[in-house]
N, C-alpha and C positions, 0 to 999 in steps of 0.2 A: 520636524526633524532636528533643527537647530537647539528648541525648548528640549527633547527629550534625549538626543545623545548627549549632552553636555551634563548629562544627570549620572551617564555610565562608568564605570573605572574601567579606564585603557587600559591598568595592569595587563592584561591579556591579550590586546590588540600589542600592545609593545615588545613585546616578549616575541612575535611573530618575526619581529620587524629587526630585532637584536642583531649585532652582529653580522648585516645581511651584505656589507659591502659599502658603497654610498649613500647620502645622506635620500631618505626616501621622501615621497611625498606625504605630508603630514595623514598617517592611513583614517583618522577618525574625522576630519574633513573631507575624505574621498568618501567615507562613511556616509556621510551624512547625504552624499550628491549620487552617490549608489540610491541608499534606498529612498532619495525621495526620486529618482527614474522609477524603482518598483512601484511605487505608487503612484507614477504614470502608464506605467503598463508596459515598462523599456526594460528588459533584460540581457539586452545585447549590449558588450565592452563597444562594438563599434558607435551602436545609438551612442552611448555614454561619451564619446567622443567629441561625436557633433554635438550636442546638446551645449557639453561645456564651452564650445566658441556662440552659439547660436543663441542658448536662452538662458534671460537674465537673471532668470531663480538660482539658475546653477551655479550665473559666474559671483551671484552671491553667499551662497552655499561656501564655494571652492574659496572665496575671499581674492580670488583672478587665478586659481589654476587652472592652466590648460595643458594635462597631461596628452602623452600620446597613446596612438591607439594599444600599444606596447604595454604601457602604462595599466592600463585600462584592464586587459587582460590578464596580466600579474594579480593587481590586485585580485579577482577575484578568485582564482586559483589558490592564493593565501589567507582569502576571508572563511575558507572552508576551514582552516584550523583554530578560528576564534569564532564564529557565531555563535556555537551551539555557547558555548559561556556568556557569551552576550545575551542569549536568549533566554538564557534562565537567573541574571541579574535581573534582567527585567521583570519577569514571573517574581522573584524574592522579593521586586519592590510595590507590585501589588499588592502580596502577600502583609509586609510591613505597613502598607499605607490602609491596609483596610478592602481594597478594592476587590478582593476575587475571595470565592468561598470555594477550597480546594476538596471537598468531601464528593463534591461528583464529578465525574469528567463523561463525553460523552464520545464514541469512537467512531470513523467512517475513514474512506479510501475512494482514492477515487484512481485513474489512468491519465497519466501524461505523457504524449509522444515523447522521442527519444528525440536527439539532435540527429536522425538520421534518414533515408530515405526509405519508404517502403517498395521502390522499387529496385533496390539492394542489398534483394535478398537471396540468396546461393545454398544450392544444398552438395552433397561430397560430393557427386562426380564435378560440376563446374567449380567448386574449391577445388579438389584439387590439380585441375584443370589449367586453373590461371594462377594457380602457387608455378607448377612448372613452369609458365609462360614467362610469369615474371621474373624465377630465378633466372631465366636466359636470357632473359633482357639488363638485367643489370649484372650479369659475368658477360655483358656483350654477343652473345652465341646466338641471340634472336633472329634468323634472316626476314623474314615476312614483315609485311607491315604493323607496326605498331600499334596495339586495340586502344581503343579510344578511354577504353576502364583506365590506363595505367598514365597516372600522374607523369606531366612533360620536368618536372625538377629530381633530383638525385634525391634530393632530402625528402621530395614526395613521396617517389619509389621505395623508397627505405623505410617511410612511415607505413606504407601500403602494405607491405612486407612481415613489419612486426602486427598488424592486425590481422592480417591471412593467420601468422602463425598461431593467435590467442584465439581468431575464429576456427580453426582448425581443432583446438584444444574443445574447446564449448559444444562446438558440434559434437565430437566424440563424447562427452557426458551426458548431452541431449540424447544419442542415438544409446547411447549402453541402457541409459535410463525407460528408454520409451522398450529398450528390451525385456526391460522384469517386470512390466507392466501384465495382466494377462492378455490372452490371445486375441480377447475379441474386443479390447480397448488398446490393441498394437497400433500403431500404424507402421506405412513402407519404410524402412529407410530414408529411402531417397526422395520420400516428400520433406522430410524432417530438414528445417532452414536455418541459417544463422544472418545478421546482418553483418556487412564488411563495414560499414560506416560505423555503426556501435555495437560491437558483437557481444559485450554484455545483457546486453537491450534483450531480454526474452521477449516473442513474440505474441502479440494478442491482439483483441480486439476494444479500443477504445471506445470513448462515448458515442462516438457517433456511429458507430458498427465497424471501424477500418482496420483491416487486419494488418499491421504495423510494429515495428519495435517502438517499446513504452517501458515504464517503469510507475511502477504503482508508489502514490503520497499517500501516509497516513496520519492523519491529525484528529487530537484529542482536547476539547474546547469545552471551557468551561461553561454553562446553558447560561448562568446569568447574569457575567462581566465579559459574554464571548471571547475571551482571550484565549488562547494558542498555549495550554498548559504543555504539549511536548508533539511533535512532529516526528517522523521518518519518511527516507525514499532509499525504496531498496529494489533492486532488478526483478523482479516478480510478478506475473500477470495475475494473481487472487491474490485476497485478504486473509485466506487461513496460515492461521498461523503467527499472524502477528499481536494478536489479543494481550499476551502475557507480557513478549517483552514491551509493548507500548504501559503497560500495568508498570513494571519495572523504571522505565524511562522518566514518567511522568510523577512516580513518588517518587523520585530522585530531586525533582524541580519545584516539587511540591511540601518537601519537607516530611513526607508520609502521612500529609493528610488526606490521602484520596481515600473514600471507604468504598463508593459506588461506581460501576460503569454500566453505560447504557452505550449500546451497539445492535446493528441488526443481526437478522441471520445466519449471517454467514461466521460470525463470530462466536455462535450458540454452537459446538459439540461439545463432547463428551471430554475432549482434552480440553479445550478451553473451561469448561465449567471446572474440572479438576483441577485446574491451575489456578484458576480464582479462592478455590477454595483453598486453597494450600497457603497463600496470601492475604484471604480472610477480607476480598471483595465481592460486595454483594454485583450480581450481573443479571443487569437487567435487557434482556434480549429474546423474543420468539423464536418459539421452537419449529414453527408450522412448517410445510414444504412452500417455496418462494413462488410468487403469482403462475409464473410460466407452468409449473407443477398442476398447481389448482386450476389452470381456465381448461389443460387437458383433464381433470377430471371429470369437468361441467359439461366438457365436450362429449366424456362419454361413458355416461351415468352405469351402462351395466358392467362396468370390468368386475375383476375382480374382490371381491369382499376383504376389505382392509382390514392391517395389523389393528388398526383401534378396537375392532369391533369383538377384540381378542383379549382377554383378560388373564394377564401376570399371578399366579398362586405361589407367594412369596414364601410360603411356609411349605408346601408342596414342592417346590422350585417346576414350577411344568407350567404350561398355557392351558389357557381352556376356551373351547372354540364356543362360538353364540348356541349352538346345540347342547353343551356342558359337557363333552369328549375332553381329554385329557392329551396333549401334547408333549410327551416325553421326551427327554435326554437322548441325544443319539452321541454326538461326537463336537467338536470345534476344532477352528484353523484359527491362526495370527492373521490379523488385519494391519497394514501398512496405514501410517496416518500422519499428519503434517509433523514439522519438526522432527524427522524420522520415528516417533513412537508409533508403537505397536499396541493394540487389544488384542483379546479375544474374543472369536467370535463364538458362540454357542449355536447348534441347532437340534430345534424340536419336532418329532415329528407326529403324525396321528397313528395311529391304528387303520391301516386300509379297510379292516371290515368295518369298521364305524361310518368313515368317509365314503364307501362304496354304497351302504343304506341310507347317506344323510338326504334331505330334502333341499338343503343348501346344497350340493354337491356341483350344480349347473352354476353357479354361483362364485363355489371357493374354491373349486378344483382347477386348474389349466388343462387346458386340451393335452389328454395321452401321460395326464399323471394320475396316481393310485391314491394319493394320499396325500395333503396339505401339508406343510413346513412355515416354520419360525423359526427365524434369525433373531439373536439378541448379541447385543453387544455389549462387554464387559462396562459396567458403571451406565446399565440405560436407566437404570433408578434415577440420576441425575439428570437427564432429559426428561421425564415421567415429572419429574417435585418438579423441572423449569418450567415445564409446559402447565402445570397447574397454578402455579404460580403466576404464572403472566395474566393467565385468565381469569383472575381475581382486577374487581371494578378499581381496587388502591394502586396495584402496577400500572395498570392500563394509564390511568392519570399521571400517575409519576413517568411514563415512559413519553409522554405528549409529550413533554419537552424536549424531544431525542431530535424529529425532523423542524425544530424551529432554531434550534442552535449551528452543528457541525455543518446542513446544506447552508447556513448562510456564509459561514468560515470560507466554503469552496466556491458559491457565487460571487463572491466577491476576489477569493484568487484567480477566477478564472471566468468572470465575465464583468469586471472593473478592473483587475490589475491583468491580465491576457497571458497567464499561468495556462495557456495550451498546449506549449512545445517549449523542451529544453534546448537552450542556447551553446550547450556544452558538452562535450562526447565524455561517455564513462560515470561511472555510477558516483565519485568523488565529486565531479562537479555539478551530477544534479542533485547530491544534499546539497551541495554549497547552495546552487539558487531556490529550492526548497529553504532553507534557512535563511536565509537572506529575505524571502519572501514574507516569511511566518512573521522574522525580527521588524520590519516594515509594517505588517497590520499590527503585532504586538504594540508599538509604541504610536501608531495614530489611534489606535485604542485608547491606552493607557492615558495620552494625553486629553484626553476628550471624556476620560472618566474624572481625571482631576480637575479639569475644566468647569462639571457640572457638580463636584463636590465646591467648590471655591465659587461659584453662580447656580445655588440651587435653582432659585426662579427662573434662569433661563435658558432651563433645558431644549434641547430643542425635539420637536415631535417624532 
């Protein structure tokens, strides 16, 4: 820490610090006692606390500060307006020094608890339930006993207050939302939950299966100097939808030499491939249905006879089923799709008297229908060339490198540095420890690449 901050320009840590009132604690010394805690696996201002009276790395680090826990917390709160600039001098000086080859980057997400409880979580009638309880307790008008929910300080009550108000807002976007959804992917109401401890925090299920406010990290790591070419943590329980701007982010840091990404599934539709192409990055990602999909297929060999076995007549514009019937044009609807866009859908249908005499009919028909249907989605020609594409033996190779790069980025945040739960409420400060965290393996990276450039022979295995 000491070898590699002292390589950075404060320009931008300083400028935080400008004008802020009294003379601060020197912030790129606190820097350096930050993230060597990150790469203890201490992300708490209080750890940071103790550490700096207790251990002697730190009180050499700090050169004998012992801030308070006050102290502690500020800073990090302010390091959220200079990392991401710290993080990408660092990227410019591998770039400069030789060390990273920016032409591919490789993309994954993973789930990080929120700094909140999962067992406070409330849906609208208990919101607004204990919004009234608690206006009356602090206008005084409470008579009953006090519920153990409501903070014993005023300044508590008051912070309680203004997150009921912002969970009260979120909730109503979740419920409108779960409104235009259709009928049979509705749900109630009043199952629909928010968290009062971080009500930004959408709800999902983490790695371990817990159903919890989290917030999803996405990092994009270079396969063969592992470095940390650009991060995000954004409130969000899936990965769609982030492909493009992570594409945007990372030639921002890379100077616009990135040409390739490699990602799984979930980053392979039809709007992501399009956005790739628009940017003129090759995307290397399958197209298949994801295991869960497949082991129900194996499970149960005779369903239905799949779109594969269904063949696109591109000059025709119609499908043609494995008997060589013709699947014509009927009509299409708009499909809602991440980042609010929209396709079209197309659908095809057979001829009932064809379907009615086929010998597949036990097969491709569903119980109590007349005649077999295709669905196409505007731009599936771009799934169709992905999907072939992947299946070629030169992707397949080039893609190997996908699970030996970005799983090691996130084993190492999050089972050597203990990246399992953010220490901080609100989406501001877990990019701060998101960043913070990235800037920490970036430079015991970095340093251990220069390391072995300056002791070739003594790499280590």
């Amino acid at each position: 820490m000491e070898r590699q901050i002292n390589k950075l320009d404060r320009a931008d840590v300083d400028r935080v610090y400008r004008g802020s009132g009294s003379k601060p604690y020197d912030p790129m010394v606190m820097l350096k006692m930050v993230l060597y805690q990150y790469l203890k696996g201490h992300q708490s201002p209080a750890t940071w606390h103790e550490e700096a009276i207790l251990n002697k790395a730190m009180q050499w680090l700090g050169r004998g500060y012992v801030p308070s826990r006050r102290a502690w917390y500020d800073f990090r709160d302010r390091a959220g307006q200079f990392i991401e600039q710290l993080h990408r001098q660092g990227i410019g000086r591998a770039l400069d020094e030789g060390h990273l080859d920016p032409s591919v980057g490789v993309q994954d997400g993973t789930a990080v608890a929120a700094c909140a409880s999962r067992h406070r979580m409330v849906n609208r009638p208990t919101l607004e339930k204990r919004t009234e309880q608690l206006d009356a307790i602090i206008r005084g008008e409470f008579d009953d006993e006090v519920p153990k929910w409501v903070p014993p300080t005023d300044s508590g009550k008051q912070d309680l207050a203004e997150r009921m108000k912002q969970a009260s807002e979120i909730l109503g976007e979740r419920i409108e939302k779960n409104g235009t959804k259709p009928s049979d992917k509705r749900k109630d109401p009043d199952k629909i939950q928010v968290s009062l401890s971080d009500p930004p925090a959408p709800l999902g299920r983490d790695k371990l299966k817990v159903f919890r406010p989290l917030y999803t990290v996405q990092y994009v790591v270079a396969p063969m100097s592992h470095l940390i070419l650009s991060y995000c943590c954004e409130p969000t329980a899936t990965d769609a939808g982030t492909l493009a701007p992570m594409i945007d982010k990372t030639q921002q840091a890379v100077r616009g030499g990135l040409k390739t990404m490699m990602a799984d599934a979930a980053y392979c539709s039809i709007v992501d491939l399009q956005d790739c192409q628009q940017r003129n990055i090759e995307l290397l990602a399958p197209v298949q249905a994801n295991s869960f999909t497949e082991s129900k297929k194996q499970a149960n060999p005779s369903q239905q006879i799949s779109r594969d076995e269904f063949e696109w007549d591109e000059a025709q514009q119609c499908y043609r089923c494995p008997q060589g019937h013709r699947l014509d044009y009927r009509d299409r609807t708009r499909k809602q799709r991440h980042s609010g866009r929209q396709l079209w859908e197309s659908r095809y249908r057979c001829d009932p008297v064809h379907c009615g005499a086929c010998p597949l009919a036990d097969k491709c028909l569903r119980p109590g229908s007349a005649c077999r249907t295709m669905k196409r989605l505007e731009g599936q020609e771009l799934l169709d060339s992905q999907r072939e594409k992947m299946a070629t033996e030169e992707a397949q190779s080039r893609y190997h490198l996908r699970g030996q790069t970005v799983e090691l980025a996130y084993a190492d945040s999050k089972g050597n540095r203990r990246l399992t739960r953010f220490h901080g409420r609100g989406p501001t400060r877990a990019r701060t420890e998101t960043g913070l965290m990235v800037v920490a393996q970036n430079l015991r990276r970095l340093d251990r690449l220069e390391q072995d450039l300056l002791n070739p022979d003594n790499k280590a295995t």
